[in-house]
C-alpha positions, 0 to 999 in steps of 0.5 A: 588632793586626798586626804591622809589619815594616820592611826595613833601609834600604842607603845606597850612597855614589857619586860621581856626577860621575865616569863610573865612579860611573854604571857602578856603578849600572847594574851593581848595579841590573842585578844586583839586577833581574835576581837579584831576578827569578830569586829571585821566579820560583823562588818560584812565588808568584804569581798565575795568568793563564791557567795561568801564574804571574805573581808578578814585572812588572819595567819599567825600574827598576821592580817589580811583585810579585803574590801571592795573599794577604799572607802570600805578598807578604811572602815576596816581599818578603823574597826582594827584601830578601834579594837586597839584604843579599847585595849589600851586599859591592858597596856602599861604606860 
């Protein structure tokens, strides 16, 4: 039977109606994003399109990860988790 694994689950508390609340997001999304997307290329995971390897497609606040095999999409998936417990110092409890 295989076994499932589950990331913890991060609650940011924001005040959205105050402008600075808005600023926040977009600096810890970007910083998540643009982590995210250096951890995962570093990685070199991913699949090959004409002898390049494409293991990250990222559009707006959207991610996309590609890997040849399970075992290579959870240690993608962990790299993303891994991004986000390092920005937990940014978020309010």
């Amino acid at each position: 039977m295989c076994e499932m694994e589950f990331s913890n689950i991060i609650f940011l508390s924001v005040d959205t109606r105050d402008p600075a609340g808005w600023r926040a997001i977009a600096i810890l999304v970007l910083r998540y994003m643009l982590t995210t997307y250096n951890n995962v290329e570093h990685k070199r995971l991913g699949c090959l399109y004409k002898s390049v390897c494409v293991s990250i497609i990222m559009y707006a606040d959207d991610i996309v990860l590609l890997s040849p095999s399970v075992t290579a999409l959870q240690e993608l998936l962990h790299v993303c988790e891994g991004v986000l417990q390092n920005l937990r110092p940014f978020h309010q409890s």
